[in-house]
C-alpha positions as CSV (number, residue, x, y, z in Angstrom):
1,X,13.7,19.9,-20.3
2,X,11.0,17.4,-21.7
3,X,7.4,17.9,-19.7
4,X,5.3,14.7,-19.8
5,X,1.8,14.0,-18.5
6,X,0.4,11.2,-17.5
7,X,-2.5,9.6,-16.6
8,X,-3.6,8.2,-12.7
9,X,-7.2,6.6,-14.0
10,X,-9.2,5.0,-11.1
11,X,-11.7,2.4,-11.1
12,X,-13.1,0.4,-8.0
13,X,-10.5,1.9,-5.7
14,X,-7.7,1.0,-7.9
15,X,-5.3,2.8,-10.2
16,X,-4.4,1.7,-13.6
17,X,-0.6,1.1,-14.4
18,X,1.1,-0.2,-17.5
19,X,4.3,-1.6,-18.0
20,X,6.8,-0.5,-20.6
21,X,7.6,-2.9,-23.5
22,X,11.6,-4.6,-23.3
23,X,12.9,-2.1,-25.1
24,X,14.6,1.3,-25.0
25,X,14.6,3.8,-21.9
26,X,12.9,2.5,-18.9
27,X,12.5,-1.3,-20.3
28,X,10.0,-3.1,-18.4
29,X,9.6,-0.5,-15.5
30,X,5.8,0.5,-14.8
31,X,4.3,3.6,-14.8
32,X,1.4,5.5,-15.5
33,X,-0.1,5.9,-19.2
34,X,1.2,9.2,-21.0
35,X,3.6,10.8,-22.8
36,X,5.3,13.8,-24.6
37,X,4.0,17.1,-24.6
38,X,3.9,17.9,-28.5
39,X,4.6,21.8,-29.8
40,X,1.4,23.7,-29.2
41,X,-1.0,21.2,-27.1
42,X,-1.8,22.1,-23.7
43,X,-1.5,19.4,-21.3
44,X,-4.5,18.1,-21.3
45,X,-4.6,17.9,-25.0
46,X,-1.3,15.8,-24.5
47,X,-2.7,13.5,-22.2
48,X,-6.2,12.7,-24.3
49,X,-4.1,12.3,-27.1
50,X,-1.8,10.0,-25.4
51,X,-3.6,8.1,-24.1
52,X,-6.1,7.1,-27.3
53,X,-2.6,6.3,-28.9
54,X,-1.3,4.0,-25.4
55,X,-4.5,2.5,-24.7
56,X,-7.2,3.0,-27.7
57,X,-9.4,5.0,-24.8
58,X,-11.1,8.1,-24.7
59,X,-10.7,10.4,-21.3
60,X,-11.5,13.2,-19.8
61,X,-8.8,15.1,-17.8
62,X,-9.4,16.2,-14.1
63,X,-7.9,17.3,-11.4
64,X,-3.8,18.2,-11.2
65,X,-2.1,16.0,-9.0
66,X,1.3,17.2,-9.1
67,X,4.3,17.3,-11.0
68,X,7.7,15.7,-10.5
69,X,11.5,16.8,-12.2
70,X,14.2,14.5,-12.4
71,X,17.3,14.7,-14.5
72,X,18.1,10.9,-16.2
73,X,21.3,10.1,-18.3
74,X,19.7,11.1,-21.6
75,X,17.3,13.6,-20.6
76,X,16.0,15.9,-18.0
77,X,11.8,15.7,-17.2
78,X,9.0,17.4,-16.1
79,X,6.2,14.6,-15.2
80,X,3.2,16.0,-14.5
81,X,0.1,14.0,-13.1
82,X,-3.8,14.4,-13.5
83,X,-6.2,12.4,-12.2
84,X,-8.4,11.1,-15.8
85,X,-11.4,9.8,-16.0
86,X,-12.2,6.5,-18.5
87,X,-14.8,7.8,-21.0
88,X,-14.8,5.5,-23.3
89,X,-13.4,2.7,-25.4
90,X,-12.0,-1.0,-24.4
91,X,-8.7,-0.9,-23.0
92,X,-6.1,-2.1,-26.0
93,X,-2.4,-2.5,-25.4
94,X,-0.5,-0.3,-28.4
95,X,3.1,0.9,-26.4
96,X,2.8,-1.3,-22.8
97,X,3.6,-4.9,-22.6
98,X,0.7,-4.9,-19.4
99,X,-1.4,-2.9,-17.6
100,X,-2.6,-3.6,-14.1
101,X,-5.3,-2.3,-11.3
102,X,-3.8,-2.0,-8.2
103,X,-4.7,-0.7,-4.8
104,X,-2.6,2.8,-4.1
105,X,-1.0,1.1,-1.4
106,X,0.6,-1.8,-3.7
107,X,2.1,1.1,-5.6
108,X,5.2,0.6,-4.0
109,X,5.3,-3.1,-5.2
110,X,5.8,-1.9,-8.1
111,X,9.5,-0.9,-10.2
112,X,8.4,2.5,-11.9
113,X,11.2,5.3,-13.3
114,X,12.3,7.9,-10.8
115,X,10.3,10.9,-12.0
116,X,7.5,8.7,-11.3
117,X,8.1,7.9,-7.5
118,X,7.0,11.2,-6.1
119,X,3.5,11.1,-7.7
120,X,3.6,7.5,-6.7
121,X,3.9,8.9,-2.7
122,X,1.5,11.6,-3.7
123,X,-0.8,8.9,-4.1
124,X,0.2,6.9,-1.1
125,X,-0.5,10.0,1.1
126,X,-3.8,10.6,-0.3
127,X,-5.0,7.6,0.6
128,X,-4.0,7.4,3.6
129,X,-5.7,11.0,4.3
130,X,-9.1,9.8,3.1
131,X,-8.5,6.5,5.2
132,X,-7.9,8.6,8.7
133,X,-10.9,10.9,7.7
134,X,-12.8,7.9,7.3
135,X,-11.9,6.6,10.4
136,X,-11.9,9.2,12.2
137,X,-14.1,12.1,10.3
138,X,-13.6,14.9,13.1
């Protein structure tokens, strides 16, 4: 089993996803920025890491959103999700042909890899929750 974090960054009421280069597993699907977890980091560590090598940014990890398993033809993963925080740095494609902000509710718009569909409806739900509660606070 291979665990990999990644990334659900926010700005303006929008989430930031990148789409994979043409090549290899999961060519041109989108997702959110991340990657392996290396021997000895924690996740966090993984997921600062990752993304200064993905994007040229400095973050700060946050909140656990969840975590997602799925078994693919050449390898079984753990995804695991944290909401991150821009820090700094100017957003530079490295690994991701694109990145996007888009509204959670586009999300589904969107082709990503099947471990990363349930955080994608994790998402979906949230904001739908803070929606109702905003219409309807009691």
């Amino acid at each position: 089993m291979i665990t990999v974090t990644c990334a659900v960054i926010e700005k303006d009421g929008k989430i930031l996803i990148a789409r994979r280069k043409n090549q290899g597993h999961f060519a041109n699907k989108w997702e959110f920025p991340g990657g392996k977890l290396e021997s000895g980091e924690t996740s966090e560590q993984c997921l600062q890491r990752e993304l200064f090598e993905e994007l040229g940014i400095e973050a700060r990890v946050g909140q656990f959103i969840g975590a997602s398993t799925f078994t693919y033809d050449h390898a079984a993963i753990t995804l695991l999700a944290f909401k991150c925080l821009h820090v700094s740095g100017e957003l530079t494609l490295h690994e991701h042909e694109e990145i996007r902000w888009v509204a959670a509710a586009e999300l589904t718009d969107y082709d990503f890899p099947e471990a990363d569909i349930p955080i994608v409806k994790l998402l979906m739900k949230d904001i739908k929750i803070r929606t109702r509660d905003l219409i309807n606070p009691f």
